[in-house]
N, C-alpha and C positions, 0 to 999 in steps of 0.2 A: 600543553598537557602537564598535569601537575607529576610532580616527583613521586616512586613507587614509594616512598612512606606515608604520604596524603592518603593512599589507596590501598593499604596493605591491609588485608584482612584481622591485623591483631589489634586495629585500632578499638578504644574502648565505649563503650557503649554512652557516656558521657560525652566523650570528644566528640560524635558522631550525632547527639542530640547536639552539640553546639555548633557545628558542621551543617544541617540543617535546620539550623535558625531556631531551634528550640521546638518546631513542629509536632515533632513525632515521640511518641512516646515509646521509647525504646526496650524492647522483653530483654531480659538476660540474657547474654551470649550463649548460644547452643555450640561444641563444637562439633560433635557429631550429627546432623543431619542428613537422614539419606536421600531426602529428595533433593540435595543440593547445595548451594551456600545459603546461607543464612540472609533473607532478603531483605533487611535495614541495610546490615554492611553492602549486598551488590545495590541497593537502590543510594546509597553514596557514592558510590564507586562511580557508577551512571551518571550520577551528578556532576562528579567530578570530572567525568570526560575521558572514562577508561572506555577504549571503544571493545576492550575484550570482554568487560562487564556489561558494554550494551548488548552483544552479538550474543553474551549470556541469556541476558534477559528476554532478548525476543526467541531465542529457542525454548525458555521456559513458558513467556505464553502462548507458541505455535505448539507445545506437547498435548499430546492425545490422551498422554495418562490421568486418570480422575484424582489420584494425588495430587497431580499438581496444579491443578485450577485452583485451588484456594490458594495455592503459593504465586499463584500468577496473578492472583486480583490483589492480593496483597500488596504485590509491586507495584501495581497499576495504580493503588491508591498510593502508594509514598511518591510516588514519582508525580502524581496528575498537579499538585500544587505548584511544582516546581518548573511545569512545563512553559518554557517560552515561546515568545511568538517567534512565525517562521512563515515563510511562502511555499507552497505545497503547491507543485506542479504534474499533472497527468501526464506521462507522452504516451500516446497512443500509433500503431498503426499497423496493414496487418504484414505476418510475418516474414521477412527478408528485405524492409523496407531500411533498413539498414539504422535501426530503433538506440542500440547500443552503441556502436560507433557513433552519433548526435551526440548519446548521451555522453557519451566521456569527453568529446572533442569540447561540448560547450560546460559540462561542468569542469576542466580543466580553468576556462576561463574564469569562472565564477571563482575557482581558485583563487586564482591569481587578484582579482581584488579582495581577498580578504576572506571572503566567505566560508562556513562550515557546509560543506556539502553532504547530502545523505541520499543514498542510493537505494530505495527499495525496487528490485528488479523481481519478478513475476514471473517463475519459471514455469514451465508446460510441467505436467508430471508426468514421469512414466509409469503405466498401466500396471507392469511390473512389481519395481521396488518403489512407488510412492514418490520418489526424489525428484532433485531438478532436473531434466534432461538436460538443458544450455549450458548451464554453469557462467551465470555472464561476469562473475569477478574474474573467473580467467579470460574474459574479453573485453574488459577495460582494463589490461597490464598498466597502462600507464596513471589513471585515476586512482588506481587500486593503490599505487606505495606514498600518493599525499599522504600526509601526516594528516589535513585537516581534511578528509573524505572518509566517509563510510561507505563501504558497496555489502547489500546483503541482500544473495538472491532465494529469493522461496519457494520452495511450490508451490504450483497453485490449488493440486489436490482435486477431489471434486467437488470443488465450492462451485458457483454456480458463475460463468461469465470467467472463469479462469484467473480469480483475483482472491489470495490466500485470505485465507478470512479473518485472519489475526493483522490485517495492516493495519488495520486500525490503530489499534493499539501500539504497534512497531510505529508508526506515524508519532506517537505521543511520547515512547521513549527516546527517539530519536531529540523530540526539540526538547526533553528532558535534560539531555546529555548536550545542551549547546548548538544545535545543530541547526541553523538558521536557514537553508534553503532545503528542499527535500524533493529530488524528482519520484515518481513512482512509474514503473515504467508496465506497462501489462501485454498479456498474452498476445495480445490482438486478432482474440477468435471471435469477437460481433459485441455480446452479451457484457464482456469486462469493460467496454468503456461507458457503459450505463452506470457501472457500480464505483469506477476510479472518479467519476466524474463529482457522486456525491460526497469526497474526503477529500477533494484538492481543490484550492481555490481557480487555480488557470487549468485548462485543458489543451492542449497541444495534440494536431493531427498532423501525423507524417505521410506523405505519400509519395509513390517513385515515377520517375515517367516513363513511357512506354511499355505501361501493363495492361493495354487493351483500351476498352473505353472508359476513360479517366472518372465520367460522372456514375457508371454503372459497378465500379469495384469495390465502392464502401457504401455503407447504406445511410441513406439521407440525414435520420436521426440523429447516424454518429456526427455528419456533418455538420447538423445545425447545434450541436455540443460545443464543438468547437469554437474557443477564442483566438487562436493563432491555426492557422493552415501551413504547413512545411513541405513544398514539393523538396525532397532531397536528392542526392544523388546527383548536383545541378553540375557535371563536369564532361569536358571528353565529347565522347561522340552525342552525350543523352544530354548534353545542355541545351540544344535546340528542340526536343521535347520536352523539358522541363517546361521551358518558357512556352511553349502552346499548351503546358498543363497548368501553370498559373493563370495565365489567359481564361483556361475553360473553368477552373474553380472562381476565380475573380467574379467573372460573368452569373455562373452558378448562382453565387452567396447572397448575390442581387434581390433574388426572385424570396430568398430565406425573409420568414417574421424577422425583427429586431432584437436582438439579443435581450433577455431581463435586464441586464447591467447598462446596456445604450451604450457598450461601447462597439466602435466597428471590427470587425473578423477581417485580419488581412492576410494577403496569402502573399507568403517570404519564398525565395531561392534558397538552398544550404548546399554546400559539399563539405561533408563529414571530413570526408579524405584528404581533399584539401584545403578543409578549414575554411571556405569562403561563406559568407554573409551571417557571420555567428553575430558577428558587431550588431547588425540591423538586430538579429533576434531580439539580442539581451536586450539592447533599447525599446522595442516593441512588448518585451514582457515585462520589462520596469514602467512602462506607460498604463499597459492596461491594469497594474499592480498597483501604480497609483490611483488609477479611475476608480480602482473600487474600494479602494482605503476610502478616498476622501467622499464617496457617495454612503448612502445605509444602506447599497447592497451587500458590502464584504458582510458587516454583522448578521444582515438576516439569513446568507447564507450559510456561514458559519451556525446559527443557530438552528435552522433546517438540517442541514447536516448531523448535529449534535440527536435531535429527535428521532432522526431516520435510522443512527447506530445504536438508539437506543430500543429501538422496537426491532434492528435486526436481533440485537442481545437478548431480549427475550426471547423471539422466536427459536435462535441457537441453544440455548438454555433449557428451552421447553424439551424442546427435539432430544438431547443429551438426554437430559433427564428421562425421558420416556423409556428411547432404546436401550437407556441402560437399568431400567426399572426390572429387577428379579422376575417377577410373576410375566411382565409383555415379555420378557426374553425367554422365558419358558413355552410358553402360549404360541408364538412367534412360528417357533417350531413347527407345529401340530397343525398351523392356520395353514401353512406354505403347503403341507402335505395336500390340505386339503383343497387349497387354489390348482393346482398342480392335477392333482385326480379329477376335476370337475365339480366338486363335493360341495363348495361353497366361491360364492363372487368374490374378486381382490375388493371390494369395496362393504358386503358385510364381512368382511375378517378384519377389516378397517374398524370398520364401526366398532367389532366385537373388543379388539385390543384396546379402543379410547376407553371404550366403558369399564373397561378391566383397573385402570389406571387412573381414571377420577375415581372408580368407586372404589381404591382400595386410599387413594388421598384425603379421599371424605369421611373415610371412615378412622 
């Protein structure tokens, strides 16, 4: 971590164009801003590996408010050139499969050689107040006080699949800010591992044993996503069901097409708890990490990827735009009543608000 003078807000708008590499062309220092700091100095900051600058920056582009979107694309562009390579890992699985404890027990590890770890954790929202309900930095205590770890969990909101719609982006500031490995960890309510699947390069599925019929609990598709299978929980009285649950997945994964990548799907033991078979992991996911380095599948999927966030961006984009358009949110009103009374179908009131909205764009 560099020294709080490298990082302190009064550095000058010079220093900080030569700080990143002469890139960016720097506006005069604002001191007063109310949307926030002033986003040259935090997209240095980021750079530099302030991880209070980064927790900054992804609350600025998770904000709902329409001020801040041009201050969050902002960021997004000083930071996108800067951004390094990194391994982007999904864990998936669904919820009490003991998702969080994995996660800390094996990125402790990953610590320990060396690595930057970054934790984007997927919280459930409540219906309530919007927020996390889990709170999973207070359940990685021990990953949480690394110096070289990021834990930062989010809601998921009502994004669709219960995967914040701003990871993306939290994905890019992260390996902005040095951060070479990156788990994402999601809801595990069916729909989110569809969508974690297309922003991370390995997909990981966790599952417990003796939750009923091992091939009936998770749905095939998610199955055949998956590059690593993790029955966990593999201790104590439920190790001798783990291993009839490896067995029946093994068997399973048989019958599965062959992965795009042609690498093999193997299905590992873990005990989070007591830390047994994390060794096998990391080798299994530096193996299949290699396979896809050295084949053209990592690039073309990264590059699918790249397309798929970009036609989500517009469809978000559009949406905003709409519901936040004066006349649809006037109109809006008046339609409901009239869905509501019988008066008119949810589907011409549909019709009637597009046309309201192209024709006032076109005009």
């Amino acid at each position: 971590m560099p020294d709080k003078k490298d990082i302190d807000n009064k550095i000058s708008p010079h220093q900080l164009d030569k700080t990143l590499g002469g890139k960016i062309n720097v506006p005069v220092f604002q001191k007063n801003i109310k949307a926030g700091p002033e986003i040259p100095i935090l997209a240095n900051r980021i750079l530099l590996g302030d991880r209070a600058a980064l927790a900054q920056g992804i609350t600025l582009i998770e904000s709902k408010k329409s001020e801040d979107h041009s201050l969050a694309h902002q960021l997004i562009e000083l930071c996108l050139p800067h951004t390094k390579s990194s391994v982007r890992i999904g864990i998936s699985g669904s919820p009490g499969v003991g998702k969080s404890t994995f996660i800390e027990s094996l990125g402790l590890q990953y610590i320990k050689e060396g690595r930057k770890l970054a934790v984007l954790a997927i919280d459930p929202s409540s219906s309530i107040a919007g927020g996390s309900i889990l709170g999973d930095k207070t359940r990685m205590q021990r990953l949480s006080i690394e110096e070289n770890a990021f834990i930062r969990p989010s809601p998921a909101g009502k994004t669709l699949g219960g995967v914040a719609r701003n990871t993306r982006e939290a994905i890019m500031l992260c390996e902005a800010a040095g951060y070479n490995t990156i788990l994402i960890e999601t809801v595990g309510v069916g729909q989110s591992e569809y969508i974690v699947e297309s922003m991370t390069d390995l997909f990981v599925l966790l599952i417990q044993p003796g939750a009923g019929d091992e091939l009936q609990g998770i749905k095939r598709g998610v199955v055949e996503m998956a590059d690593l299978v993790i029955v966990n929980k593999a201790d104590g009285d439920s190790l001798s069901l783990a291993k009839q649950a490896k067995l029946a997945y093994t068997q399973a994964l048989h019958l599965f097409p062959p992965k795009e990548s042609g690498a093999l799907v193997k299905v590992l033991l873990c005990s989070s708890v007591e830390e047994t078979g994390l060794e096998e992991i990391k080798e299994e996911l530096a193996r299949l990490e290699k396979h896809n380095l050295t084949s053209s599948f990592f690039n073309t999927k990264r590059s699918k990827q790249q397309l798929y966030w970009f036609e989500e961006s517009l469809k978000n984009e559009l949406l905003d735009r709409f519901f936040q358009h004066p006349l649809v949110k006037a109109k809006k009103i008046a339609l409901e009543k009239d869905i509501i009374d019988n008066n008119k179908s949810p589907f011409s009131a549909a019709e009637r608000l597009l046309k309201i909205f192209f024709k006032d764009i076109e005009a």
